[in-house]
TIVEX-756101 format. One record per residue (C-alpha): z, x, y. Coordinates in steps of 0.05 Angstrom, whole numbers, padded with zeros to 5 digits, always signed. Layout:
// TIVEX-756101
ZXY;...
This chain:
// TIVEX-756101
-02855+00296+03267;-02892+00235+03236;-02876+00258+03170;-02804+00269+03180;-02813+00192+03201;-02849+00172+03152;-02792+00212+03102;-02740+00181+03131;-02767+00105+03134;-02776+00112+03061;-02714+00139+03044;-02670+00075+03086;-02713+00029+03048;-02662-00026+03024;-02689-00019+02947;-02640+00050+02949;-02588+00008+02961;-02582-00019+02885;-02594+00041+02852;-02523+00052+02829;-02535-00016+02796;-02585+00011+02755;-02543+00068+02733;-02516+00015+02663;-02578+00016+02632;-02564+00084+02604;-02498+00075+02591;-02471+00038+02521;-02452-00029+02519;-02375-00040+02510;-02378-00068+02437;-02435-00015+02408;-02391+00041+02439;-02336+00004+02400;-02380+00018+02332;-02391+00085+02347;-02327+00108+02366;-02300+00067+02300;-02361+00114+02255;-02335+00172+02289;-02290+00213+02247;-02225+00234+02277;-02190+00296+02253;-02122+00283+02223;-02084+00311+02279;-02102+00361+02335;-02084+00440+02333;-02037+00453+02392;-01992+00513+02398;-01911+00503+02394;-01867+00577+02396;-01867+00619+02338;-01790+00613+02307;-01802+00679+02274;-01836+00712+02320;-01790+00773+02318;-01823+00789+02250;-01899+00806+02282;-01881+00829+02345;-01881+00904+02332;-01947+00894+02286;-01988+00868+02346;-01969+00927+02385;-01983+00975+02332;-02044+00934+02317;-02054+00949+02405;-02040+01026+02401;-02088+01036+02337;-02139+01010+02375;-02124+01048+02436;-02118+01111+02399;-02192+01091+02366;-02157+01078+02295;-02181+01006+02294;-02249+00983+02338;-02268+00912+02351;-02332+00873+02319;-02375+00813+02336;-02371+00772+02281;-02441+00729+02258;-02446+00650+02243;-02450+00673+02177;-02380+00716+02159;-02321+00683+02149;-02254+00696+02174;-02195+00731+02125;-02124+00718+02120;-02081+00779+02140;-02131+00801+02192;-02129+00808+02263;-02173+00776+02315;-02190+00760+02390;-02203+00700+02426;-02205+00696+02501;-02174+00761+02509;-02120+00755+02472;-02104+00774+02405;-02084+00733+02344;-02059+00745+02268;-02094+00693+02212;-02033+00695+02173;-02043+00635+02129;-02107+00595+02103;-02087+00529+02067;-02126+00499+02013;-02195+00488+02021;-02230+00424+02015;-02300+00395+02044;-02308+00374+02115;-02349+00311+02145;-02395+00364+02156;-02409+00388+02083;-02365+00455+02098;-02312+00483+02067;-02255+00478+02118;-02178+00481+02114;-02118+00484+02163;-02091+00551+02183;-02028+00590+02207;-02042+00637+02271;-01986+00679+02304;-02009+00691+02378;-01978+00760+02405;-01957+00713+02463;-01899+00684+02411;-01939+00620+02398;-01973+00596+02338;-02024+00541+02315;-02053+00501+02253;-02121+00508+02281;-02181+00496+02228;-02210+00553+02193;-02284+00536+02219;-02251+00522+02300;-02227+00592+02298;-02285+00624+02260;-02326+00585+02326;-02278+00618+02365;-02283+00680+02349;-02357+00687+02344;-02367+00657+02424;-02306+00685+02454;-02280+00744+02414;-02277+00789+02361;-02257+00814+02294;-02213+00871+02289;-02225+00918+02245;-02184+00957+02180;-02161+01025+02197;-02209+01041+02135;-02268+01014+02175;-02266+01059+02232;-02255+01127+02206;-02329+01148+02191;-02301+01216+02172;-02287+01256+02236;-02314+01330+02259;-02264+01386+02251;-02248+01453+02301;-02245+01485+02233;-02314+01477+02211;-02341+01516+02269;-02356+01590+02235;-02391+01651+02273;-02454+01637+02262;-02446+01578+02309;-02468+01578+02373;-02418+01544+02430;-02464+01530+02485;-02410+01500+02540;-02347+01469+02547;-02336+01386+02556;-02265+01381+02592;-02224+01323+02619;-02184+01326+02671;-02120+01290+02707;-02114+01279+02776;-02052+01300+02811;-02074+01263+02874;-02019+01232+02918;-02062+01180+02936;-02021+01120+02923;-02094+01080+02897;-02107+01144+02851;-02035+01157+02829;-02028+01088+02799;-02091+01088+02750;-02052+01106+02687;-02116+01132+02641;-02156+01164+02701;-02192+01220+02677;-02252+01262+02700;-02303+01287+02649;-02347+01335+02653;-02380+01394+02628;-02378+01477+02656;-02421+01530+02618;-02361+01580+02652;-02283+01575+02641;-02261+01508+02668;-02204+01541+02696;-02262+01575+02744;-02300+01509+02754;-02229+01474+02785;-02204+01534+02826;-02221+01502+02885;-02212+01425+02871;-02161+01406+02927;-02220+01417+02980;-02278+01382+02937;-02298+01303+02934;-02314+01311+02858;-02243+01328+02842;-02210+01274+02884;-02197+01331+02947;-02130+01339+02900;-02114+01388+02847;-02125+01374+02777;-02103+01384+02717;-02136+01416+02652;-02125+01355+02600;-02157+01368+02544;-02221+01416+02531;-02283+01419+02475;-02322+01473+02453;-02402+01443+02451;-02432+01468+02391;-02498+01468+02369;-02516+01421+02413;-02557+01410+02478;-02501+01414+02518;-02529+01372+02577;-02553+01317+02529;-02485+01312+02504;-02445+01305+02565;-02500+01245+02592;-02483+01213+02524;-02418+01207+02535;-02418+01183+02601;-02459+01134+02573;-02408+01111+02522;-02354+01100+02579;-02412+01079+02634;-02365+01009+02637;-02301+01043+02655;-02338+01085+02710;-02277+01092+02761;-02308+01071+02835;-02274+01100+02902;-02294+01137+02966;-02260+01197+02988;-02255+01228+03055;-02274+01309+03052;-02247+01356+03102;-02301+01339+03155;-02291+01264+03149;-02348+01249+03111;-02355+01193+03062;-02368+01211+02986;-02362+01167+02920;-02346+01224+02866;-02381+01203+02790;-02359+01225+02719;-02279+01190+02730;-02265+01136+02679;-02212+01093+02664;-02203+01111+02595;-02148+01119+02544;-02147+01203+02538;-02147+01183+02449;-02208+01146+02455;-02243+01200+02500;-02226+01251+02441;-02254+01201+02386;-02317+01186+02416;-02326+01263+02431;-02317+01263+02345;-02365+01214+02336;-02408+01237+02377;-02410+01312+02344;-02418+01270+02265;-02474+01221+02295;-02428+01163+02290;-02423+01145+02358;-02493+01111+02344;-02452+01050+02314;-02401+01039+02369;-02404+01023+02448;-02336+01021+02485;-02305+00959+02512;-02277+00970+02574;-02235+00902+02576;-02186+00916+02521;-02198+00994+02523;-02225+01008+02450;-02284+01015+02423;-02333+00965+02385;-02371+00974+02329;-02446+00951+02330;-02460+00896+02282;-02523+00928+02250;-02578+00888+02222;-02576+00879+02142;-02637+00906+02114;-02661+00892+02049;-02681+00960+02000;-02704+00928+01935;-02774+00929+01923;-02799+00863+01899;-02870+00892+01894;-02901+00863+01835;-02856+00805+01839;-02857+00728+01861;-02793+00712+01900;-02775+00649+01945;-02739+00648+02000;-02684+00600+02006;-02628+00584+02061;-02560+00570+02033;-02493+00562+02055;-02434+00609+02053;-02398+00566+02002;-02456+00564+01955;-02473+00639+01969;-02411+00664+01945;-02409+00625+01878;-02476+00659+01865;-02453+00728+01879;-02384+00718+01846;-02421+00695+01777;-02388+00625+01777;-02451+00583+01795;-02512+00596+01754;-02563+00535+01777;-02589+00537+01845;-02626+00462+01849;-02674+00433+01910;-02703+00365+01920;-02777+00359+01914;-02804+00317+01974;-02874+00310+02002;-02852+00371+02058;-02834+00413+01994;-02876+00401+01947;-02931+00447+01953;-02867+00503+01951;-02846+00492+01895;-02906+00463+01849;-02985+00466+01841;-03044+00429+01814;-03081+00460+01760;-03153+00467+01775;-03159+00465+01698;-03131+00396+01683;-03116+00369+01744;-03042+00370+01732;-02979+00393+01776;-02941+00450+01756;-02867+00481+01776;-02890+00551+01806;-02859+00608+01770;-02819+00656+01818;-02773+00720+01789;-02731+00716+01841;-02694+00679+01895;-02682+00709+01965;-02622+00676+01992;-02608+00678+02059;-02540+00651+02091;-02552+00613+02147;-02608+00636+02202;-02570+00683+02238;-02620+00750+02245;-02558+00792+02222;-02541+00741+02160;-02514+00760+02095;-02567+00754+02038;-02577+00773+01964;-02639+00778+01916;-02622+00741+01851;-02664+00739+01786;-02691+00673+01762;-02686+00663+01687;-02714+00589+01674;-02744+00527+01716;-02744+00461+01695;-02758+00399+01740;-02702+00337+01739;-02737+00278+01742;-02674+00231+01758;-02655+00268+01815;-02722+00293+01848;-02715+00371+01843;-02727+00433+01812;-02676+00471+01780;-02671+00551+01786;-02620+00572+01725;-02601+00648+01747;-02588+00718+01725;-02578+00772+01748;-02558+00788+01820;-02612+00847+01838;-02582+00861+01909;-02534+00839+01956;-02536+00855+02026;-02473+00842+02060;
């Protein structure tokens, strides 16, 4: 009790009673906030969103754009700090999906980067100017790319490819409930799956009267012969896939007990029979599912260099996207870097001959874009070296590129 005294004595000292005086000496005076705020670069307008006159004309393209990627035609992608965003392609942001119809001329940014105003179509009817490099922000926190219909089709399984000498080892099926629960009746893309080594018209006979089947009827949706394959193994895996979608309710059996049934998902049926594809090809490995917008999402893999540099003296370097592509596109054939006292042991030596400092002699230049671990990079041959006195650096002229990762 004396120390909740003692606490509270200190805490009604008077000297608390000035302390939101204090609180200006970490705030800016009036006329140096005055010098920032006249430094600080304004943009020439703000991006806001006003109705799209014409919307009429993308309309239908967003829902196609919507039912490719329901039917698993088209999967989303996380995009990294270091890809840029293309015209004509589709993308998400907060949920919602947007068209890049337009990117005006480019030109260089406060910040050193290439930036330009832009045309988006919303498929709400609105549309914006927003920056290039906003959106591309955008995108990479709160959204995604979506992909070509070329960049999802990893060449699917066929029923025809199965021959005699295969051996079918069970049967995955889905099924529909016919349930007249008003709850159940309502969730469009509820299916069950789940696997039988017997017909599944056996394994349902008795559905109506068991909590795994809703105590309802069902109905045979779709069925897959399991080849070659542990059969077990392959219906965990794509439970897995669709774990997110994992429908959740308690049903009531015939003696009033309480179960919660598993292996019901919430799942359009055309992306149940693609994943069941890509999972008999091994390409499922490069997708997960995303239960928000129903579709799947491919895996940004990490981009791993194959050239063997053994033998050979390469430097690392960080550039920037702008700079990158010159490089790979042939148009810039000098890659120059400022010699200071951080640097200089990087890119010279002393000769324990003469005493004298030498550029170091590399074959190669590893450039990196950006610092992202999944960044786009290329190994380019150096030709020549030669050090610019006027302007402090060393001067890489290149040749060939040797490898580009994208």
């Amino acid at each position: 009790m004396e120390l909740d005294k003692e606490l509270l004595e200190v805490l009604n000292d008077p000297i608390f009673d000035d302390i939101t005086d204090d609180k200006q000496l970490f705030e800016i005076p009036t006329d140096m906030r005055k010098v920032i705020e006249a430094k600080r670069i304004q943009p020439d307008h703000y991006a806001q969103r006003w109705v799209c006159e014409n919307f009429a004309e993308y309309d239908a393209l967003f829902k196609q754009v919507h039912t490719e990627l329901s039917e698993g035609r088209r999967s989303l992608m996380k995009i990294t700090k270091t890809e840029s965003l293309e015209a004509g392609r589709y993308y998400f942001v907060d949920g919602q999906m947007l068209l890049l119809e337009r990117v005006g001329e480019m030109s260089r940014a406060a910040n050193k980067m290439m930036d330009a105003r832009t045309r988006c179509i919303y498929e709400n009817g609105t549309e914006s100017d927003i920056l290039l490099q906003t959106l591309r922000k955008n995108v990479m926190t709160n959204g995604f790319a979506v992909t070509g219909l070329a960049d999802t089709a990893d060449g699917f399984f066929q029923a025809d490819d199965i021959c005699e000498e295969d051996m079918v080892s069970g049967y995955l099926y889905v099924l529909k409930s016919l349930s007249d629960n008003p709850v159940i009746a309502a969730e469009r893309d509820l299916y069950k799956i789940g696997f039988t080594t017997s017909t599944v018209e056996e394994r349902i006979a008795n559905a109506e009267h068991e909590p795994t089947y809703l105590m309802a009827p069902v109905k045979i949706v779709e069925t897959f012969k399991i080849v070659n394959m542990n059969s077990h193994k392959f219906e965990a895996l794509v439970h897995q896939v669709f774990e997110a979608a994992n429908y959740h309710v308690q049903i009531t059996d015939s003696k009033g007990a309480l179960h919660t049934p598993t292996e019901w998902y919430v799942v359009p049926l055309e992306i149940i029979e693609i994943v069941v594809e890509k999972i008999m090809d091994g390409t499922i490995v490069n997708y997960t599912y995303n239960a928000e917008q129903q579709c799947l999402e491919k895996r940004v893999t990490k981009k791993v260099s194959h050239f063997d540099t053994t033998g050979m003296k390469v430097l690392t370097l960080n550039i920037k996207k702008f700079f990158f592509d010159e490089i790979i596109s042939g148009d810039k054939k000098h890659e120059c870097r400022e010699v200071k006292q951080t640097t200089l042991n990087k890119y010279t030596y002393i000769d324990e001959a003469d005493g004298k400092r030498y550029l170091r002699r590399y074959d190669a230049l590893h450039l990196y874009v950006g610092y992202h671990k999944d960044r786009e990079h290329a190994i380019v041959e150096v030709k020549n070296a030669i050090y610019n006195k006027e302007e402090h650096e060393v001067v890489y002229e290149l040749g060939m590129v040797l490898e580009h990762v994208k």
